[in-house]
C-alpha positions as CSV (number, residue, x, y, z in Angstrom):
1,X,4.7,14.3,-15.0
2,X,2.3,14.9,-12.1
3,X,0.9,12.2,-9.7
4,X,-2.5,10.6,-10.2
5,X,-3.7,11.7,-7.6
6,X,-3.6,13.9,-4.3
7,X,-3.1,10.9,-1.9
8,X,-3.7,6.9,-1.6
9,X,-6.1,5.9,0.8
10,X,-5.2,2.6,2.2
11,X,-7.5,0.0,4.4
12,X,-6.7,-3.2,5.8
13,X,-8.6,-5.8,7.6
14,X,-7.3,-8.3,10.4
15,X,-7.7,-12.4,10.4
16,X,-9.8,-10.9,13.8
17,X,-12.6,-8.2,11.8
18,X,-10.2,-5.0,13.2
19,X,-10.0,-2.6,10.2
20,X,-7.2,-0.2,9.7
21,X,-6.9,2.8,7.4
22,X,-4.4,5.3,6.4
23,X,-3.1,7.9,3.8
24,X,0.1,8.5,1.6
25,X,0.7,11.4,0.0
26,X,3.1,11.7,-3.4
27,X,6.6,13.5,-2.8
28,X,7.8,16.2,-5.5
29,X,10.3,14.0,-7.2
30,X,8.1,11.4,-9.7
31,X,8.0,8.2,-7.7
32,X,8.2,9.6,-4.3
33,X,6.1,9.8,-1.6
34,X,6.0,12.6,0.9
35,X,4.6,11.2,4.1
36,X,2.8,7.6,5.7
37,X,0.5,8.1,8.0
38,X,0.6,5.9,11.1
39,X,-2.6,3.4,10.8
40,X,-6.0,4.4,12.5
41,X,-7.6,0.6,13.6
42,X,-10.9,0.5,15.4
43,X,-9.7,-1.8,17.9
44,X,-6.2,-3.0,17.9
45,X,-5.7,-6.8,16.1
46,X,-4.5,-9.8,17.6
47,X,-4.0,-11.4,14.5
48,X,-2.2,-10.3,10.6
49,X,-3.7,-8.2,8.0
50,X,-5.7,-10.3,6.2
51,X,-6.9,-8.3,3.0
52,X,-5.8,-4.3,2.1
53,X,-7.3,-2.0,0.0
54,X,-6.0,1.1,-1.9
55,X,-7.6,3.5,-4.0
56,X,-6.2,6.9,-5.3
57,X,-8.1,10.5,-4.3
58,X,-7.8,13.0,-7.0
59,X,-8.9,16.6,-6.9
60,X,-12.8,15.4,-8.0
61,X,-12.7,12.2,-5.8
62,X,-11.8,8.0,-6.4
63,X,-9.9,8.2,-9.3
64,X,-12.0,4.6,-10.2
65,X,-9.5,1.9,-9.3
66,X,-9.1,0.2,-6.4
67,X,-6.2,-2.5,-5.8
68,X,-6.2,-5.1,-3.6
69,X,-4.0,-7.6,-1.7
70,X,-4.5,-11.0,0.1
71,X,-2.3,-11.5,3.2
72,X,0.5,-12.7,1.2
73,X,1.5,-9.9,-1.0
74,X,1.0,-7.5,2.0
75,X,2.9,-9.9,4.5
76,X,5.7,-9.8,1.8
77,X,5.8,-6.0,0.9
78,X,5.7,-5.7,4.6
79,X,8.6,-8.6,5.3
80,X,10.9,-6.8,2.5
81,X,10.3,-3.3,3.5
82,X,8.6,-2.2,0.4
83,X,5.5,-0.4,1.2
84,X,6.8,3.1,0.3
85,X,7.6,2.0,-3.0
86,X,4.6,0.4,-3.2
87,X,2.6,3.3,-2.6
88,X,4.9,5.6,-4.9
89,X,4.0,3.5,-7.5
90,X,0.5,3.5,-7.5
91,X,0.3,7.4,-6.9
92,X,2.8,7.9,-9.9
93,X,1.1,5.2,-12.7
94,X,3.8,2.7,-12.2
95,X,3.0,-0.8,-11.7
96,X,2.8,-1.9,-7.7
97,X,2.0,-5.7,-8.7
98,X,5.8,-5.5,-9.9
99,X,7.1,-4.4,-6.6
100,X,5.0,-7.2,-4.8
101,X,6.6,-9.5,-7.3
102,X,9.7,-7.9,-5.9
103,X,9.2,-8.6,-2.5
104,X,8.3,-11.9,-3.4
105,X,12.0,-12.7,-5.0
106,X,13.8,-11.0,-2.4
107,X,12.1,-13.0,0.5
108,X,12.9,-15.8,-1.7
109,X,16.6,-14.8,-2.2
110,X,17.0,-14.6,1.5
111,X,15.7,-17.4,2.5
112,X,17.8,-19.5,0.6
């Protein structure tokens, strides 16, 4: 099964106004992603990610969807280390709100 798309464009916005964007790109193996690129921000922020955007680019253009995050599913996917899997998921039709929910336990696990 191929990807759904040729790469995941990702933005995010700072508590401050700085926005941030950046690409993934699927791997060959189904659920995998090849590369990350390193965040591009108009101005560094002084404060957290405050809202994130990600939309999938297929060979025609947006593939329609766009999914979004407040500051606490990203601050968790970024807390856990999950953001690859993240990403894999959307570009391979899996279902990223479960790997926030995944996050979300194991932060929850831990602090305990």
């Amino acid at each position: 099964m191929p990807p759904r798309g040729n790469r995941l464009v990702c933005s995010l916005r700072s508590q401050d106004g700085c926005i941030g964007s950046f690409d993934a790109t699927p791997g060959e193996q189904p659920g995998s992603v090849a590369s990350v690129n390193p965040v591009n921000w108009d101005k560094p922020p002084q404060k957290p990610v405050l809202e994130c955007h990600f939309t999938l680019i297929g060979d025609l253009g947006m593939t329609g969807q766009i999914i979004m995050l407040n500051q606490y599913q990203w601050k968790a996917l970024s807390d856990a280390k999950l953001e690859k899997f993240f990403y894999g998921a959307i570009l391979w039709g899996k279902s990223p709100f479960k790997v926030i929910e995944d996050a979300q336990m194991m932060l929850k696990r831990d602090a305990k």
